[in-house]
NUKOL-578495 format. One record per residue: chain; residue number from 0; x, y, z of N, C-alpha, C in turn; residue in three letters. Coordinates in steps of 0.05 Angstrom, whole numbers. Each point is the difference from the previous one (the first is absolute). Example, Ala and Ser with C-alpha at 12.3 -4.5 7.8 and 13.67 -1.06 7.14 Angstrom:
<'A'; 0; <264; -114; 156>; <-18; 24; 0>; <18; 24; 0>; 'ala'>
<'A'; 1; <-7; 21; -14>; <16; 24; 1>; <-15; 22; 14>; 'ser'>
***
This chain:
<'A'; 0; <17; -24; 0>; <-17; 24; 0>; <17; 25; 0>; 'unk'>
<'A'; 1; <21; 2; 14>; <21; 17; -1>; <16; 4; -21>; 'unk'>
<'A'; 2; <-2; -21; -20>; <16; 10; -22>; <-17; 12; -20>; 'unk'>
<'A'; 3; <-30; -7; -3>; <-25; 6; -10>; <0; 31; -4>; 'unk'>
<'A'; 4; <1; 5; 30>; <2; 26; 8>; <21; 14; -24>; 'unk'>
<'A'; 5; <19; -20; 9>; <31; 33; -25>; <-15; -6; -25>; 'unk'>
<'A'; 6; <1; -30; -3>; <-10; 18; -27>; <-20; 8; -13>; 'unk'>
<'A'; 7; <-14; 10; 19>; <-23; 18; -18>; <9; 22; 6>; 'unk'>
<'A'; 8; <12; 9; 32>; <22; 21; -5>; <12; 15; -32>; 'unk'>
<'A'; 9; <15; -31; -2>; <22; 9; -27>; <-17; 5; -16>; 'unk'>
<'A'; 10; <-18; -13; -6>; <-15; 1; -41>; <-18; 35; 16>; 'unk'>
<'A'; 11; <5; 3; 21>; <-22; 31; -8>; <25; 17; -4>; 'unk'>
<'A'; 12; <24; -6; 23>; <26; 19; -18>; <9; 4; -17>; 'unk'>
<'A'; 13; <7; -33; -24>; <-4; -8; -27>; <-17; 20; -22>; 'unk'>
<'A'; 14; <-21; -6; 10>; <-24; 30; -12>; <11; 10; -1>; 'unk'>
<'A'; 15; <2; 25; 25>; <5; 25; -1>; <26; 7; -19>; 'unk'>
<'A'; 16; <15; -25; -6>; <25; 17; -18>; <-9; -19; -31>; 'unk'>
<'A'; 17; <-23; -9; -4>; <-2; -9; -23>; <4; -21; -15>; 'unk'>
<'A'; 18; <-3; -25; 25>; <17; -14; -5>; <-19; -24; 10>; 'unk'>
<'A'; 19; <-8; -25; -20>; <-13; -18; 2>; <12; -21; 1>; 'unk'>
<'A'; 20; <4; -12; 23>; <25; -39; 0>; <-22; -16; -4>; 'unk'>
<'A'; 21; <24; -20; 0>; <-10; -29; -1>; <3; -11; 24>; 'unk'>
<'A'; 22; <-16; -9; 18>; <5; -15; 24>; <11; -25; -10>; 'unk'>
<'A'; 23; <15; -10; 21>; <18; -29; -6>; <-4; -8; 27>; 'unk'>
<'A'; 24; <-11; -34; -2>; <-1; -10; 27>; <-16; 6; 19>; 'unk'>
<'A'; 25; <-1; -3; 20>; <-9; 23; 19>; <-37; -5; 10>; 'unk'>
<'A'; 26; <-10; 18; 1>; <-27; -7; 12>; <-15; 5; -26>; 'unk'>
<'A'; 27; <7; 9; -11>; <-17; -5; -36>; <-5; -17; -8>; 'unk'>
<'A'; 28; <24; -15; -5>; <-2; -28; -7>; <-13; -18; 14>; 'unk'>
<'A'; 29; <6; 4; 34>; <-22; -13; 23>; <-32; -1; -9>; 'unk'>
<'A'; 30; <-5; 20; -12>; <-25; 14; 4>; <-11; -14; -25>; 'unk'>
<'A'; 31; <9; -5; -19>; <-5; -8; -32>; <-7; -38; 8>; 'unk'>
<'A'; 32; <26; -5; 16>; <-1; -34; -3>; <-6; -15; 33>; 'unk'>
<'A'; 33; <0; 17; 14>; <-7; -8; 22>; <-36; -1; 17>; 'unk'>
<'A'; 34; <-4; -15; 17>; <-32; 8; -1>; <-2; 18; 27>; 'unk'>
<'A'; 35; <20; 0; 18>; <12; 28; 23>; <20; 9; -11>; 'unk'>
<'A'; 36; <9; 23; -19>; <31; 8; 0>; <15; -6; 21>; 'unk'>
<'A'; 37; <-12; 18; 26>; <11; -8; 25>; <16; -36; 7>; 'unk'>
<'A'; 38; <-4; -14; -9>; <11; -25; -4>; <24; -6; -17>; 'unk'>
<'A'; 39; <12; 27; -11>; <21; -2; -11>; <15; 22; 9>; 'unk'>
<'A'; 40; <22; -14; 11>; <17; 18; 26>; <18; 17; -23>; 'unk'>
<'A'; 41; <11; 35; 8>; <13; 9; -20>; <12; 16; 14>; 'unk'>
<'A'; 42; <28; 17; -2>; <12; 9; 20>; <6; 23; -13>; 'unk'>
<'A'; 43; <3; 11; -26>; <3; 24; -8>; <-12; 2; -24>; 'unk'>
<'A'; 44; <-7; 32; -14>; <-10; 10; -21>; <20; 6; -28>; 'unk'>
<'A'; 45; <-10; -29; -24>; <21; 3; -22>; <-19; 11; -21>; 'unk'>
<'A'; 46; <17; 26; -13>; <-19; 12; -28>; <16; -3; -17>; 'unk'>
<'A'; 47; <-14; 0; -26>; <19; 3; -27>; <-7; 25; -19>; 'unk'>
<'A'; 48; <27; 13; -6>; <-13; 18; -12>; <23; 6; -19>; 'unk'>
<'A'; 49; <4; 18; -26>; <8; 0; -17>; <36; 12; 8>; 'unk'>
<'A'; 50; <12; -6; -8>; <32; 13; -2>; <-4; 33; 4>; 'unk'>
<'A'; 51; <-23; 5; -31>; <3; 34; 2>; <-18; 5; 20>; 'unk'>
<'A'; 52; <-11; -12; 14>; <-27; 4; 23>; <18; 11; 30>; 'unk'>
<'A'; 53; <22; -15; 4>; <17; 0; 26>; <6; 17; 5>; 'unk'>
<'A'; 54; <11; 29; -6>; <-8; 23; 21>; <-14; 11; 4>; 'unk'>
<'A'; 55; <-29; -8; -6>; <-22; 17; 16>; <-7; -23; 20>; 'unk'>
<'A'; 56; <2; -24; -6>; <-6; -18; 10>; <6; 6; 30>; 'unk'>
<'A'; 57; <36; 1; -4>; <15; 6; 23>; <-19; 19; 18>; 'unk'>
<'A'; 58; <1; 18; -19>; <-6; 26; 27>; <-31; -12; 5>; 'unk'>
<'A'; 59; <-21; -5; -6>; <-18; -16; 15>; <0; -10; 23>; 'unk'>
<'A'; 60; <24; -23; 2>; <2; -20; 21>; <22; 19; 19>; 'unk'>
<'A'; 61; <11; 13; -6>; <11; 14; 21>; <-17; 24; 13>; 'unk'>
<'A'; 62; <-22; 14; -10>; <-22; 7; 13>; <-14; -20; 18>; 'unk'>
<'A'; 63; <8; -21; 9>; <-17; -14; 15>; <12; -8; 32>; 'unk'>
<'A'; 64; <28; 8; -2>; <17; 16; 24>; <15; -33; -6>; 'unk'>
<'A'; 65; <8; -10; -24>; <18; -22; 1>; <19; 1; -24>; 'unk'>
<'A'; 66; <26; -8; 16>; <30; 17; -7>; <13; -24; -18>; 'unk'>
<'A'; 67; <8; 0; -18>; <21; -20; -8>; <19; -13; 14>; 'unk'>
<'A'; 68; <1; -25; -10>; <12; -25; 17>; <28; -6; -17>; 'unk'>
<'A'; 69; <18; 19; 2>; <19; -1; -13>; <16; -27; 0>; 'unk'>
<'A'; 70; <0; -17; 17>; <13; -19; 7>; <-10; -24; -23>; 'unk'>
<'A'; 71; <-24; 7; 2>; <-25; -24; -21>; <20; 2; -27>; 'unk'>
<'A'; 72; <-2; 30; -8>; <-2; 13; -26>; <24; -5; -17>; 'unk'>
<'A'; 73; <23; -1; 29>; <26; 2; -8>; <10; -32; -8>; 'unk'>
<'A'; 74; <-9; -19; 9>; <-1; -24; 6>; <15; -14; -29>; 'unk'>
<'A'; 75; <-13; 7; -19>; <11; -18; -24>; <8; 26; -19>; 'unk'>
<'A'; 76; <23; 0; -20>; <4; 17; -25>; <-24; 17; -10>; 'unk'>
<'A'; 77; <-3; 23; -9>; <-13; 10; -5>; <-16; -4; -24>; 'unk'>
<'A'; 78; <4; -20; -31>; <-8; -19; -18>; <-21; -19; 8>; 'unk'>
<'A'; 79; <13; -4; 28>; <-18; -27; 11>; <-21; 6; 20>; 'unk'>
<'A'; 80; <-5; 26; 1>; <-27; 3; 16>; <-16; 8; -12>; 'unk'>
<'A'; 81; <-17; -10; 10>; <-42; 1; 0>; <-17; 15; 14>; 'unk'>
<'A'; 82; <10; 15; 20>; <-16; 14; 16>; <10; 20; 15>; 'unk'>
<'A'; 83; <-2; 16; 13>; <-1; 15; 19>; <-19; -7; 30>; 'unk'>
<'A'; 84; <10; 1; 25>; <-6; -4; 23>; <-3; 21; 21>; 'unk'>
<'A'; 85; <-29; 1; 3>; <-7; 35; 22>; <-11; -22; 29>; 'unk'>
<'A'; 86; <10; 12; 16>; <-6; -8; 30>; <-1; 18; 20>; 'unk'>
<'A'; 87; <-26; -2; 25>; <1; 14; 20>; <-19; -13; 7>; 'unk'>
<'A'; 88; <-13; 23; 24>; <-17; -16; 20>; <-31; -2; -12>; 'unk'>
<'A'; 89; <1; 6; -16>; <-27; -9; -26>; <1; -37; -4>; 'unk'>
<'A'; 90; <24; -7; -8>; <4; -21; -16>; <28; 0; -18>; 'unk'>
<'A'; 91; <0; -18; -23>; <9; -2; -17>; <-13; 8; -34>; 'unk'>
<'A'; 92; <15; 17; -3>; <-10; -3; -37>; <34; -4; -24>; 'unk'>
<'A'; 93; <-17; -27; -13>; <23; -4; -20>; <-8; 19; -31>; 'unk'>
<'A'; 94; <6; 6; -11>; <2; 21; -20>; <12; -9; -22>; 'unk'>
<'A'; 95; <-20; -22; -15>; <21; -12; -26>; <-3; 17; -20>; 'unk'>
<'A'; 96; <32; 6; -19>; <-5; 6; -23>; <2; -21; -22>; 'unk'>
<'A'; 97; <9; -28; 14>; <-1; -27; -18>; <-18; -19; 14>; 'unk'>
<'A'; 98; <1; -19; -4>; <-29; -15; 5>; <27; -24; 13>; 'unk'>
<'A'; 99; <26; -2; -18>; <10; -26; 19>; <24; 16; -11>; 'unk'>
<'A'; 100; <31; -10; 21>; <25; -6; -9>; <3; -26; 12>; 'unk'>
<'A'; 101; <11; -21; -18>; <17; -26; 10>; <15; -20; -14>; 'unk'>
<'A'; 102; <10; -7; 25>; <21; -15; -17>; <28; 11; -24>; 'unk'>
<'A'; 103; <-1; 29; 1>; <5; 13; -15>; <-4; 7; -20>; 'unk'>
<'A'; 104; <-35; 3; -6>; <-15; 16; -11>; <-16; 11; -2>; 'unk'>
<'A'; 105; <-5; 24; 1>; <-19; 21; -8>; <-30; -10; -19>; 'unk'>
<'A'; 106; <-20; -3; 16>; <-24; 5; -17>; <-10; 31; 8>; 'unk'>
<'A'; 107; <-9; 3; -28>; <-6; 33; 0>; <-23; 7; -7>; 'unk'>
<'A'; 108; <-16; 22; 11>; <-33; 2; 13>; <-12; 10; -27>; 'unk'>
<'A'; 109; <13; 16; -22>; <-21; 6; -21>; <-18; -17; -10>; 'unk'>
<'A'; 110; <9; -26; -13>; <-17; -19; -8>; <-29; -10; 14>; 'unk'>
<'A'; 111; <11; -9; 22>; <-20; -2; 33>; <-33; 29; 0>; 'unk'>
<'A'; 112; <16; 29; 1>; <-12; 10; -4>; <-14; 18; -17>; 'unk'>
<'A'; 113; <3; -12; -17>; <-14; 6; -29>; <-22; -16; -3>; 'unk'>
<'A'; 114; <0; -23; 16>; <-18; -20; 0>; <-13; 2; 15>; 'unk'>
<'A'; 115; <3; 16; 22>; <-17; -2; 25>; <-25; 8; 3>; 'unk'>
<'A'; 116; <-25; -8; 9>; <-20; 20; -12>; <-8; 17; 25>; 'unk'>
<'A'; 117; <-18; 22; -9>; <-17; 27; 35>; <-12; -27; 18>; 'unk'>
<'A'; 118; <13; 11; 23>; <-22; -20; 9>; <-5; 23; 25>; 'unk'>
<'A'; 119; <-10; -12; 32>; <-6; 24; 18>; <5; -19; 32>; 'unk'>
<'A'; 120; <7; 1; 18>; <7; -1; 21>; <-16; 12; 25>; 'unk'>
<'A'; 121; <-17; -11; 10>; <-4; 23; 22>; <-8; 24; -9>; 'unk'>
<'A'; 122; <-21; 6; -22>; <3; 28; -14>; <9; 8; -4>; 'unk'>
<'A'; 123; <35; -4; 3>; <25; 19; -19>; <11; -30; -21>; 'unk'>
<'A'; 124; <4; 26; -24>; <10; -7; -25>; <25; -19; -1>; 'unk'>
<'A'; 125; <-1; -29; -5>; <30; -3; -8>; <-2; -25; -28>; 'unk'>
<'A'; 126; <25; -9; -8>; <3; -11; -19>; <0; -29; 3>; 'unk'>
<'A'; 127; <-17; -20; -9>; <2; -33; 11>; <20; -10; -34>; 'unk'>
<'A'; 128; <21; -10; 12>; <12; -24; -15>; <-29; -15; -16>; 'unk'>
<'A'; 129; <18; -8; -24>; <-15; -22; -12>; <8; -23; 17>; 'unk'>
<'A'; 130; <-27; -20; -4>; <4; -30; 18>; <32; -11; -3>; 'unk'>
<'A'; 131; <1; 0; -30>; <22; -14; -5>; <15; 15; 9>; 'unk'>
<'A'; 132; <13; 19; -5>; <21; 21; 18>; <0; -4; 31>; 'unk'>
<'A'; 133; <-15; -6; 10>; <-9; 4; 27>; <11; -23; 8>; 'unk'>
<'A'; 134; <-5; -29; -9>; <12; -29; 6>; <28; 6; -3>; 'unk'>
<'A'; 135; <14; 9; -19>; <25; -6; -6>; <16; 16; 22>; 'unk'>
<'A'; 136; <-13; 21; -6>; <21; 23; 29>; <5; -18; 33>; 'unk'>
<'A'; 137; <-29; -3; -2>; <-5; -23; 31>; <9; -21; -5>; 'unk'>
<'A'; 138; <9; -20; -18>; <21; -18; -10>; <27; 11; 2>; 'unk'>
<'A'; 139; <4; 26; -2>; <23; 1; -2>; <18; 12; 28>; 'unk'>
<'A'; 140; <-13; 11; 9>; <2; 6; 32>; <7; -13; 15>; 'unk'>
<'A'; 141; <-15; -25; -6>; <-4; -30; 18>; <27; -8; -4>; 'unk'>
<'A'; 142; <6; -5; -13>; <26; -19; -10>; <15; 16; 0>; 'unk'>
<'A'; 143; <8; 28; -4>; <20; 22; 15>; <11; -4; 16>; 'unk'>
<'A'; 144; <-29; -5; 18>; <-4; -8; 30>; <11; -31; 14>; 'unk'>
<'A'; 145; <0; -16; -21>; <11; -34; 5>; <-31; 2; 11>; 'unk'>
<'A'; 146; <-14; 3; -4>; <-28; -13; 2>; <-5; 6; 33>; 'unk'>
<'A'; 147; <10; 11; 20>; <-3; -2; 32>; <-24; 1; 3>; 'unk'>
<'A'; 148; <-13; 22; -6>; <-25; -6; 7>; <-32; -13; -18>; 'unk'>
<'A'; 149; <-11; -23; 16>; <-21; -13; -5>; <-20; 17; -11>; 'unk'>
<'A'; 150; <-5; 16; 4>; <-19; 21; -1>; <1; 7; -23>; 'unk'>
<'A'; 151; <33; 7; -18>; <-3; 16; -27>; <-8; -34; -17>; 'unk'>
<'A'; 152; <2; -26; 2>; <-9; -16; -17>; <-26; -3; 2>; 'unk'>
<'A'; 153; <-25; -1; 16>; <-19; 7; 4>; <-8; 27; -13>; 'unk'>
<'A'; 154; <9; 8; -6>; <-6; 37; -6>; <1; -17; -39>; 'unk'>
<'A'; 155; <16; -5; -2>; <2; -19; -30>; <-22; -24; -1>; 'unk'>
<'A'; 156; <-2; -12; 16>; <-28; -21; -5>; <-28; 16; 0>; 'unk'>
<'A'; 157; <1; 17; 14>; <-28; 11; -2>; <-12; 15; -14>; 'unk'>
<'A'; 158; <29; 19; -19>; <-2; 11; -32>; <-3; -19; -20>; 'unk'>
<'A'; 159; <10; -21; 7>; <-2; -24; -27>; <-21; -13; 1>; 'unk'>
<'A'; 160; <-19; 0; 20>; <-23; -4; 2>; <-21; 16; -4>; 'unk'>
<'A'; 161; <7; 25; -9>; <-14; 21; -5>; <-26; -7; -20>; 'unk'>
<'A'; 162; <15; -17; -18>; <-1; -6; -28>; <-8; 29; -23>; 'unk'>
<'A'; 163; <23; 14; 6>; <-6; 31; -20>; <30; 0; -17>; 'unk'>
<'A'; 164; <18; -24; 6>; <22; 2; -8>; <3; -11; -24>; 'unk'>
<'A'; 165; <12; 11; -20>; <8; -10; -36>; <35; -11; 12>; 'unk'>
<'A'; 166; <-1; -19; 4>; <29; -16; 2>; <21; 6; -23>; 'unk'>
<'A'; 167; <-17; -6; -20>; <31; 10; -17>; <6; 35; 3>; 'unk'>
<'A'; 168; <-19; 11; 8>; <11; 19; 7>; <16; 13; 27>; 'unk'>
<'A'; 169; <-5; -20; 20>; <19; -6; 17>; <28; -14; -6>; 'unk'>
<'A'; 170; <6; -8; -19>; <27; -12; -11>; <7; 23; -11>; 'unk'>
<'A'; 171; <-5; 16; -18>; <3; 25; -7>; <12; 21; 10>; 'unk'>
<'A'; 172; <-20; 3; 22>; <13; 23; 25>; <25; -10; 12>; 'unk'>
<'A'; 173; <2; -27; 0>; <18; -5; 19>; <28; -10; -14>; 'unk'>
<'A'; 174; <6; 1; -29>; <16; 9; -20>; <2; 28; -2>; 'unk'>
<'A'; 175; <-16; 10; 7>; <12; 36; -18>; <2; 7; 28>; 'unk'>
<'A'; 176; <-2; -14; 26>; <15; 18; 24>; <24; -4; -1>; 'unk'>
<'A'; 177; <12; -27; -16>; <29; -7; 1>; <8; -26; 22>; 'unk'>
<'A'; 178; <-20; -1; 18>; <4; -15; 19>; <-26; -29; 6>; 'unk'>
<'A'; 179; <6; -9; -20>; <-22; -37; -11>; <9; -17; 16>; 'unk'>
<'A'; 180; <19; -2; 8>; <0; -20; 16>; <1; 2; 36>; 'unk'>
<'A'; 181; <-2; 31; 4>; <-17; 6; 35>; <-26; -17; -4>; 'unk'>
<'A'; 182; <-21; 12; -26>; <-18; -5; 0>; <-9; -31; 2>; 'unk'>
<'A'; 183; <17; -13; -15>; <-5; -24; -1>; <2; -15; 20>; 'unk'>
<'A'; 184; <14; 7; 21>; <16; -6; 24>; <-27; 2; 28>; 'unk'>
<'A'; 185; <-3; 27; -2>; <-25; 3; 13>; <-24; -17; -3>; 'unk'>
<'A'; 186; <-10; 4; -23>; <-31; -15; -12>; <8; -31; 0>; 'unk'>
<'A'; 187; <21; -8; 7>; <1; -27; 1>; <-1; -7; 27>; 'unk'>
<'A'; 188; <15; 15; 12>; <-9; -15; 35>; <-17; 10; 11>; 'unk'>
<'A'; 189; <-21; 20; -12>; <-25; 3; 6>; <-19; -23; -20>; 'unk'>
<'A'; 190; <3; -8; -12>; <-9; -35; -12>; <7; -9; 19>; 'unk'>
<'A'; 191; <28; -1; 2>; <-4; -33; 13>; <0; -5; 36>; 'unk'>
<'A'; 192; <-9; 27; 7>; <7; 7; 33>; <-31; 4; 4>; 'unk'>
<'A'; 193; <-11; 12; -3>; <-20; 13; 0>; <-27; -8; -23>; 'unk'>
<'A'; 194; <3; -18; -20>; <-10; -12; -24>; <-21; 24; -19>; 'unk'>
<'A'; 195; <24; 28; 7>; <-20; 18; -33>; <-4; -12; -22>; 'unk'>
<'A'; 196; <-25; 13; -10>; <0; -21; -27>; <19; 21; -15>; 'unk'>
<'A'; 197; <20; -2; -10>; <26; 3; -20>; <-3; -18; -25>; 'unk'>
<'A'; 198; <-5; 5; -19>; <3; -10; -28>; <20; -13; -3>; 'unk'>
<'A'; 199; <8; -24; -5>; <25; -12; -6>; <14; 8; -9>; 'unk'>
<'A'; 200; <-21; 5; -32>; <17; 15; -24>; <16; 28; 10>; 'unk'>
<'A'; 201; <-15; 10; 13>; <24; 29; 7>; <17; -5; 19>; 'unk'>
<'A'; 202; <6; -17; 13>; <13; -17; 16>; <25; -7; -27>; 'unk'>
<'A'; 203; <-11; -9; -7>; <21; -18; -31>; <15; 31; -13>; 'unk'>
<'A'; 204; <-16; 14; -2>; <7; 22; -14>; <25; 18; 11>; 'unk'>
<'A'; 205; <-9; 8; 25>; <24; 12; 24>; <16; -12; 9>; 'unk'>
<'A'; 206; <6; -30; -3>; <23; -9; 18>; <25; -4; -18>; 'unk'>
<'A'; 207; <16; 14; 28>; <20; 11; -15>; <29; -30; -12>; 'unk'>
<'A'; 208; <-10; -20; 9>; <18; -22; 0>; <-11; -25; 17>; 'unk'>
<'A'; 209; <8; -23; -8>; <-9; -27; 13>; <21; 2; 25>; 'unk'>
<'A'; 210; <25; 18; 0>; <15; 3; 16>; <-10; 11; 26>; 'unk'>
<'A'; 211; <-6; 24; -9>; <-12; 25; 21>; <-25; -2; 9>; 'unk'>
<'A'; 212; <-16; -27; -5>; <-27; -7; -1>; <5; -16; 32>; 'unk'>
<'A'; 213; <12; -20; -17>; <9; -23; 24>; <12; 13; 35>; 'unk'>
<'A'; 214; <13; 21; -12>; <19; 12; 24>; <-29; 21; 19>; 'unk'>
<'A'; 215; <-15; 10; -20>; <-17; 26; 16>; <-14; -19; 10>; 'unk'>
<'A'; 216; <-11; -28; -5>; <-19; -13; 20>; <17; -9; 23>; 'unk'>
<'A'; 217; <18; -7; 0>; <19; -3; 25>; <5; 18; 20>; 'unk'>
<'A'; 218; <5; 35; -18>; <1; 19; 22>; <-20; 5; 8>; 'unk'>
<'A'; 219; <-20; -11; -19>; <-32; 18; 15>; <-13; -20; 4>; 'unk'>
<'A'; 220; <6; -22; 16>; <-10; -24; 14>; <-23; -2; 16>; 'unk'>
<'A'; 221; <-13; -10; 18>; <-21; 8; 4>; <3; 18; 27>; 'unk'>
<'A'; 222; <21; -30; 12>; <15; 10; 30>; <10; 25; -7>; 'unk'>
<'A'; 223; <22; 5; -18>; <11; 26; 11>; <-17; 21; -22>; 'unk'>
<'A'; 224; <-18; -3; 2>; <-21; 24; -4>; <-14; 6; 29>; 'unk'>
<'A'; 225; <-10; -29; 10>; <-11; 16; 25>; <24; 4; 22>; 'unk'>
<'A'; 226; <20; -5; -3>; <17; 4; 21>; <24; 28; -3>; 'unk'>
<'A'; 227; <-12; 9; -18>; <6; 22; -11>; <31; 4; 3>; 'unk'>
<'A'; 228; <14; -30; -10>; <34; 1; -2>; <18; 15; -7>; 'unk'>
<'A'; 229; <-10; 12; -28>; <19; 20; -8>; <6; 26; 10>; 'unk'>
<'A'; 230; <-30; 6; 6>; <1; 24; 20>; <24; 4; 22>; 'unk'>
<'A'; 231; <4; -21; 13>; <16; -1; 29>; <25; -18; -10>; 'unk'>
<'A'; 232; <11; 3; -27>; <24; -6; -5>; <10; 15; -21>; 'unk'>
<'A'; 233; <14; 11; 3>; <13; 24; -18>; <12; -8; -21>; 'unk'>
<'A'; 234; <19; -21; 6>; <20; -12; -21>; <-17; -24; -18>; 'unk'>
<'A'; 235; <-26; -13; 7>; <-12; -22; -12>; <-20; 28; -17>; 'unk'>
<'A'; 236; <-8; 16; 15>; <-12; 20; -28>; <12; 9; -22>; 'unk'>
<'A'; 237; <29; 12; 1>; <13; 17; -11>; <4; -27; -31>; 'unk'>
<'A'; 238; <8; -24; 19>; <7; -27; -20>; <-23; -2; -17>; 'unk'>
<'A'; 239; <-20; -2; 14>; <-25; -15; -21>; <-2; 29; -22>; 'unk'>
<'A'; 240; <-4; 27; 9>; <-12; 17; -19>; <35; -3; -24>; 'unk'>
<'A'; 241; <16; -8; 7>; <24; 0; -23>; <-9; -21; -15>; 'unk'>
<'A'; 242; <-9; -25; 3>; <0; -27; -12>; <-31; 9; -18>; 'unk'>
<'A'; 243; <-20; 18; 13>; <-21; -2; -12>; <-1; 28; -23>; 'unk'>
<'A'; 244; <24; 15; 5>; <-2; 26; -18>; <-11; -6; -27>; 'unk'>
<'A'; 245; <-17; 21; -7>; <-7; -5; -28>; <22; -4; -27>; 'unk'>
<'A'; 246; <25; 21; 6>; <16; 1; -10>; <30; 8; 8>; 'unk'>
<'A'; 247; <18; -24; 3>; <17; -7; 19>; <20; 24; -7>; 'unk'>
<'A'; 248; <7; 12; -30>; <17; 30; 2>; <-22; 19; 4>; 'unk'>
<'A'; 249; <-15; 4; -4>; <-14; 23; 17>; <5; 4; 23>; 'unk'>
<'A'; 250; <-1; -29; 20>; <-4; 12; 36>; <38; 3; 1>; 'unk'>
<'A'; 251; <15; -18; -14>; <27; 4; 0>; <13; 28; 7>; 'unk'>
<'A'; 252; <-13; 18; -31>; <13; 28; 5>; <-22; 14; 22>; 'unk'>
<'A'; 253; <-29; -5; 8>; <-14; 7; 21>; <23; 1; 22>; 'unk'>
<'A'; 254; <8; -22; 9>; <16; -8; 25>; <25; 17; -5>; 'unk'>
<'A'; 255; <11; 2; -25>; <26; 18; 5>; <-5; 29; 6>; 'unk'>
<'A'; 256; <-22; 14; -17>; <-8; 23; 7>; <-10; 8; 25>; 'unk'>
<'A'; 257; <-14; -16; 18>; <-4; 3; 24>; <14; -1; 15>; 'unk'>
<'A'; 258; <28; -22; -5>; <20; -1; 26>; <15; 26; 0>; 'unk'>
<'A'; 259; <4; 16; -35>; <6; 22; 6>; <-8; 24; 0>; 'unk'>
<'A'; 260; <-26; -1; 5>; <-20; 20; 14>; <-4; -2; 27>; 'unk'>
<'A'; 261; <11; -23; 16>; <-8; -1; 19>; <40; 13; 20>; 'unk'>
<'A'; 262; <18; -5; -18>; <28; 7; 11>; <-1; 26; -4>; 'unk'>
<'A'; 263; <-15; 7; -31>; <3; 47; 5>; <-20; 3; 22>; 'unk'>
<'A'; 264; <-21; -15; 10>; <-21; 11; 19>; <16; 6; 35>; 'unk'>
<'A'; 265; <20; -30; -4>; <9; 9; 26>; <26; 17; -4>; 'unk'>
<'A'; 266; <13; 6; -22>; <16; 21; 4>; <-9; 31; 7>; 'unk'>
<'A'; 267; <-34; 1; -14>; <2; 25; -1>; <-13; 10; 39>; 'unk'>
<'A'; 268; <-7; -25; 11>; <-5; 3; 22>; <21; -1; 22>; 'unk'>
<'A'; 269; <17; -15; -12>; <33; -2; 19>; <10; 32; -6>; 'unk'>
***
């Protein structure tokens, strides 16, 4: 209820500078697929909004007495971020100008929102993802994520049950984000954990290898899904998201650019 609160906060500050998002996640989504939103626990407010959208955006969410989280912001190379992070005693608001970075790549929000159609919130204006857009992002999050929480595969069974979804057009989206085989990764152990109905065929379509097939049911087992393993092991995460990268020189030069973004970060603080 407290995060409810910011954001209807934000989308009336959003207004005032002209500026219509896309909710991601969150109690929207609660509210669309759930039969209590309230039954889907959420801890901060994520919007999407256009590249050229982000400084009015900014000054919006900083009218709401919440300051940048430089620490968030600074966190990975500047190529490889997706968002902006405002915090205070309101809450949290995340501030995407991309919809995903991973693995060491960039999916980028024009396509997403060009597609998106008016939709309305609480009586204020915002933009809903297409279905298919909407699965793949939440596919892609998930498996960002190594799957920790139960909650985002359920959040995927209960869209695929929607039945409003054109599947090949979910193979689609989840090619032109660059990142097919998160997706595939996700929507499969939501099959086989949770038993969404998932089309085989797009199943067949997204997987990225009989290699990487075999290995993601292993990391995303049933046990260490609910025992949420990777979470509480640093070095068994860091391993699996290398073995499962979409594309093994992409996260390569990812990892070099970061180790030395992360040696100027502490020089310029030493």
């Amino acid at each position: 209820m407290r995060v409810k609160a910011l954001l209807l906060r934000a989308l009336d500050a959003l207004a005032a500078e002209g500026v219509v998002p896309a909710p991601l996640k969150g109690y929207p989504l609660a509210q669309r697929l759930y039969p209590d939103p309230l039954l889907r626990a959420t801890s901060d407010v994520d919007l999407l909004v256009s590249p050229e959208e982000l400084p009015a955006a900014e000054r919006a969410i900083r009218s709401l007495g919440l300051a940048p989280k430089k620490e968030a912001d600074d966190y990975y190379p500047v190529q490889y971020r997706h968002h902006l992070c405002f915090a205070g005693k309101p809450g949290m608001v995340e501030l995407h100008f991309r919809p995903m970075t991973a693995f060491g790549i960039a999916w980028e929000s024009h396509a997403l929102l060009a597609r998106a159609k008016e939709g309305s919130f609480e009586g204020r204006a915002v933009r809903l993802l297409r279905e298919e857009d909407e699965l793949v992002y939440l596919c892609l999050h998930a498996a960002n994520h190594m799957l920790q929480r139960l909650a985002w595969l359920l959040d995927l069974k209960l869209l695929a049950r929607s039945g409003r979804l054109d599947w090949e057009e979910v193979v689609r989206a989840a090619r032109e984000s660059g990142l097919p085989a998160l997706a595939f990764y996700a929507l499969e152990a939501s099959q086989r954990v949770l038993g969404a109905p998932i089309p085989e065929a797009t199943l067949r379509e997204l997987c990225p290898s009989i290699f990487k097939a075999a290995l993601a049911r292993r990391v995303f087992s049933e046990q260490t899904l609910a025992s949420s393993t990777l979470a509480e092991d640093k070095a068994q995460w860091k391993a699996a998201k290398l073995l499962l990268a979409q594309s093994y020189p992409r996260i390569a030069l990812f990892s070099l650019r970061r180790v030395a973004w992360n040696m100027r970060s502490r020089l310029r603080r030493g």
